[in-house]
Every structure is written in C-alpha cells, then in structure tokens.
MILO-53903 format. One line per field, with one value per atom (N, C-alpha, C): x, y, z; residue number from 1. Coordinates in Angstrom, 3 decimals. Example, Ala and Ser with C-alpha at 12.3 -4.5 7.8 and 13.67 -1.06 7.14 Angstrom:
REM MILO-53903
east = [13.190 | 12.300 | 13.200 | 12.850 | 13.670 | 12.900];
north = [-5.690 | -4.500 | -3.300 | -2.250 | -1.060 | 0.030];
up = [7.800 | 7.800 | 7.800 | 7.080 | 7.140 | 7.870];
pos = [1 | 1 | 1 | 2 | 2 | 2];
This chain:
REM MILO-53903
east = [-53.848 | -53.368 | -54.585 | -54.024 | -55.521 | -55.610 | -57.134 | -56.907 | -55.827 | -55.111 | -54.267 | -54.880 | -54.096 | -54.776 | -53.288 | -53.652 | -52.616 | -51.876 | -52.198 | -51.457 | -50.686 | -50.865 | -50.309 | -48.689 | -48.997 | -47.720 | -47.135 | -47.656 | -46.692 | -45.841 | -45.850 | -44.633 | -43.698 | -44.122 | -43.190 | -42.070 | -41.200 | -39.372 | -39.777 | -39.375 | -39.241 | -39.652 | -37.990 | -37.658 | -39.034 | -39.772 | -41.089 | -42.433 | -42.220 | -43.282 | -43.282 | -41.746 | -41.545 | -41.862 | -41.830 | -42.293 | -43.646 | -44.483 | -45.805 | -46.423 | -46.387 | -46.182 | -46.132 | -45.064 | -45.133 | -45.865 | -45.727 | -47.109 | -48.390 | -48.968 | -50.079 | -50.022 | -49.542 | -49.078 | -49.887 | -48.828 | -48.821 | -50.085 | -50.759 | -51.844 | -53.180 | -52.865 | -53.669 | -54.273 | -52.936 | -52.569 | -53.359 | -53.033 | -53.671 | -55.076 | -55.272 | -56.792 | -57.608 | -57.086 | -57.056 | -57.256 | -56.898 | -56.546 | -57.497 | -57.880 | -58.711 | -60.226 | -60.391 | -61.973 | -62.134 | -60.527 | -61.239 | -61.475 | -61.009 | -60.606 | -62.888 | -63.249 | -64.560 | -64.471 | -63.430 | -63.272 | -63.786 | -63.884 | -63.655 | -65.118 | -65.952 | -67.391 | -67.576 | -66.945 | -67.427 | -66.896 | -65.581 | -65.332 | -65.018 | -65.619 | -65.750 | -64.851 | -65.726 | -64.794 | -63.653 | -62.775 | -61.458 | -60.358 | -60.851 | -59.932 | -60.148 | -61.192 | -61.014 | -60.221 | -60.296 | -59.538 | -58.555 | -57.785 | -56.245 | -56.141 | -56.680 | -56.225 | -56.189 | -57.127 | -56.971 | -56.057 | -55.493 | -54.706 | -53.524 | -52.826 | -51.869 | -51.733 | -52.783 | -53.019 | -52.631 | -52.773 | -52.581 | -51.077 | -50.145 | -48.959 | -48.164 | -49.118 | -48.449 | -48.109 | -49.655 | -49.638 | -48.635 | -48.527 | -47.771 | -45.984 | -46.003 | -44.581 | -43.917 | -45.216 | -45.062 | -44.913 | -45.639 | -45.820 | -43.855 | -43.621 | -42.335 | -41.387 | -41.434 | -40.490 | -39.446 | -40.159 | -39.936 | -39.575 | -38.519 | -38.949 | -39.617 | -40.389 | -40.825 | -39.303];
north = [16.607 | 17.316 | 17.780 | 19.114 | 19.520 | 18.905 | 19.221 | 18.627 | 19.466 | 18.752 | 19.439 | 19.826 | 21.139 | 21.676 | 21.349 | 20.595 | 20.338 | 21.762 | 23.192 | 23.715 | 24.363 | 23.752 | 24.118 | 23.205 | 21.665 | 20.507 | 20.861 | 21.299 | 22.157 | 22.851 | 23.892 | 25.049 | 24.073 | 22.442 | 22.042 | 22.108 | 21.368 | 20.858 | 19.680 | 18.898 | 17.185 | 16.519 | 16.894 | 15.877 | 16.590 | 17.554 | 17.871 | 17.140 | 16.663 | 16.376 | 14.788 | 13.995 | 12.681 | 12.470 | 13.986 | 13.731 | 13.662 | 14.523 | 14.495 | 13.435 | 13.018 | 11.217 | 10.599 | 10.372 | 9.446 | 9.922 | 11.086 | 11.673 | 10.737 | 11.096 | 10.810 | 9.339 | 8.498 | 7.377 | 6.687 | 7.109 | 6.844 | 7.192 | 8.571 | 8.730 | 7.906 | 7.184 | 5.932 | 5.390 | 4.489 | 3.591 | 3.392 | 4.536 | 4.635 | 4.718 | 5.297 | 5.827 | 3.925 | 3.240 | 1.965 | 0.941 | 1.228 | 0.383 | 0.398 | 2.277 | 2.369 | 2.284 | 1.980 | 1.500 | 0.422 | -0.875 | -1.921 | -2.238 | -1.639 | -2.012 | -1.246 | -0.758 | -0.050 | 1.331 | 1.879 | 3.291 | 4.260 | 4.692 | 5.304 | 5.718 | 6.338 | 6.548 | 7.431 | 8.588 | 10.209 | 10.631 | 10.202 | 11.257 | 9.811 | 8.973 | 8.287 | 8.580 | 9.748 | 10.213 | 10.352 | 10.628 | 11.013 | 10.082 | 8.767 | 7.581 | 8.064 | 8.173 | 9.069 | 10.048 | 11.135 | 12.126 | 12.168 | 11.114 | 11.157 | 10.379 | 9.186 | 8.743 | 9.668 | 10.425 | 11.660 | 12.359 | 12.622 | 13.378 | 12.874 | 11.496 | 10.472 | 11.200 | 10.350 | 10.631 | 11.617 | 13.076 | 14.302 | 14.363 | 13.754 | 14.061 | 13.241 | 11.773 | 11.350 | 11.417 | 11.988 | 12.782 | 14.031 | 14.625 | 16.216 | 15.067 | 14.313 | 13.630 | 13.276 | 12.831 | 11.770 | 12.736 | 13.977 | 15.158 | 15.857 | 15.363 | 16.461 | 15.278 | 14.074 | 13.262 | 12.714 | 12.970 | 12.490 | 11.314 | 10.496 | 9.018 | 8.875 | 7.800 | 8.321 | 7.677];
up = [11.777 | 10.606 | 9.797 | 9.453 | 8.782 | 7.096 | 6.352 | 5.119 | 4.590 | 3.571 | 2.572 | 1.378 | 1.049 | -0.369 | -1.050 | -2.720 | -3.568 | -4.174 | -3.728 | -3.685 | -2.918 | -1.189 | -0.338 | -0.608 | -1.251 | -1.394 | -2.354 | -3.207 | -4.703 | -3.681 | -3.392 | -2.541 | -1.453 | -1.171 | -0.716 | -1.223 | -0.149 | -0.611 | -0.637 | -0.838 | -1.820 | -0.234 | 0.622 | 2.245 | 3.131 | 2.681 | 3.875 | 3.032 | 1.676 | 1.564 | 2.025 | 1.926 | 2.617 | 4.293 | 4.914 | 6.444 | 6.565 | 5.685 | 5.789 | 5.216 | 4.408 | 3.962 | 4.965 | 6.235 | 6.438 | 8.200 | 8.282 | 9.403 | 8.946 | 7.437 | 7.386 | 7.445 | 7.032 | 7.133 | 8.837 | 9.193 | 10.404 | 11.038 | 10.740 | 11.200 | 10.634 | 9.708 | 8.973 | 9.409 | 10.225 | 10.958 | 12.053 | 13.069 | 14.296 | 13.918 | 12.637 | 13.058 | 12.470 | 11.467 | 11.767 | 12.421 | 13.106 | 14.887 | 15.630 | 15.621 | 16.885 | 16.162 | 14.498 | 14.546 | 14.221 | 14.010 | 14.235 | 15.528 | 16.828 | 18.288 | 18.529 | 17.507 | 17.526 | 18.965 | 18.939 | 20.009 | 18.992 | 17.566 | 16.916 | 16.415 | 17.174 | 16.998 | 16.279 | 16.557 | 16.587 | 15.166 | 14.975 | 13.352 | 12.418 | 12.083 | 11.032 | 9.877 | 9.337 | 8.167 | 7.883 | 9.116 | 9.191 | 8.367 | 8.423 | 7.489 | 6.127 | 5.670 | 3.918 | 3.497 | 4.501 | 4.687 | 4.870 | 5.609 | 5.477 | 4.434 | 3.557 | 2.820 | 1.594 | 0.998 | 0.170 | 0.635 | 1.458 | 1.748 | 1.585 | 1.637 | 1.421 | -0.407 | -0.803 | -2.488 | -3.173 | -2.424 | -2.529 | -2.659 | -1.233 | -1.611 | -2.391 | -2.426 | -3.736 | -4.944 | -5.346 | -7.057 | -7.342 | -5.880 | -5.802 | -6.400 | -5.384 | -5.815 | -6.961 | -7.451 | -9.211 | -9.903 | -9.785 | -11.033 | -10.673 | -9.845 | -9.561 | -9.806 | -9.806 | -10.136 | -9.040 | -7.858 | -6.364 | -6.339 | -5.828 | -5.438 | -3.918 | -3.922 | -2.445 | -1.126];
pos = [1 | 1 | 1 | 2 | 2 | 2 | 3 | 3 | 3 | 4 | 4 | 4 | 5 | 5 | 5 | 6 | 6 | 6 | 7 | 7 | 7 | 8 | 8 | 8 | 9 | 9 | 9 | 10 | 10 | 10 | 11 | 11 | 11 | 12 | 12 | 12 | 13 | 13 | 13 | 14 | 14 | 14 | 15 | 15 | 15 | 16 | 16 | 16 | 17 | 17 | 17 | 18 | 18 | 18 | 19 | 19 | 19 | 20 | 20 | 20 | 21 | 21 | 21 | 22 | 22 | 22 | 23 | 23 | 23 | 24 | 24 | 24 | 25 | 25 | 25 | 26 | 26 | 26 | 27 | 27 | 27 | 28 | 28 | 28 | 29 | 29 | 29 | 30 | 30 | 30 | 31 | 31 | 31 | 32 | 32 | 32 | 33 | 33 | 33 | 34 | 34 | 34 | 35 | 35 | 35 | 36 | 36 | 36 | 37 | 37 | 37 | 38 | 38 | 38 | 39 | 39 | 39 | 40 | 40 | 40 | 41 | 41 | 41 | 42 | 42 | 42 | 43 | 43 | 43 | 44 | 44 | 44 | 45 | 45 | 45 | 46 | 46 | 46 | 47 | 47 | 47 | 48 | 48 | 48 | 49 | 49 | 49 | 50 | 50 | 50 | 51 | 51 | 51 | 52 | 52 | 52 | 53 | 53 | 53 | 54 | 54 | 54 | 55 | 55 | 55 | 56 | 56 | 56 | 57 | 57 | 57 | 58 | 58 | 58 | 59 | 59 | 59 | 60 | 60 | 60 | 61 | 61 | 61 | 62 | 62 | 62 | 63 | 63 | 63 | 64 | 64 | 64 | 65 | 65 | 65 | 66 | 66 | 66 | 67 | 67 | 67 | 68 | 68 | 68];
C-alpha cells in the first residue's frame, strides 16, 4: 500500500476508511513478524510508514466522528 496523503482519506466513505484500517493493520502485523523472525533486511522503514499511515486514518476518523 502506498503512503497515504490525509487528503486522499478526507474524500473517503467512513466503511473504506474501516477497510484500509484494518489492511494497514494487518500489514503491521506481517511486517512485525517478519523482522522479529530478522527476514526483513532491505526496507526497514516500512514499519514507520505504515504506522503513520494507521495514524493518518485515525485522526481522518476522530475529526469526522467515526467510531472505529
């Protein structure tokens, strides 16, 4: 998933910003896994990046009055 821009999640619908939530979620996860398992050499960064990106659609949520 590419980074998100907080005004690409504004023009969401409420139920797409709960799938991408839980995409990124999930993509957390895995990416988690595979650098405590130490496979995860090459893009490091990528765990920041989805977690800002988590953050992103959370704040987009709170400001709109979303439950998650």
């Amino acid at each position: 998933m590419p980074n998100l821009k907080a005004k690409q999640l504004k023009g969401q619908e409420p139920d797409k910003l709960r799938e991408t939530l839980y995409d990124l979620r999930a993509e957390l996860s895995k990416l988690r896994s595979t650098a405590a398992r130490g496979l995860n050499k090459k893009d490091t960064g990528k765990i920041r990046k989805v977690r800002r990106d988590i953050a992103r659609v959370l704040t987009t949520m709170t400001e709109r009055g979303v439950a998650e």
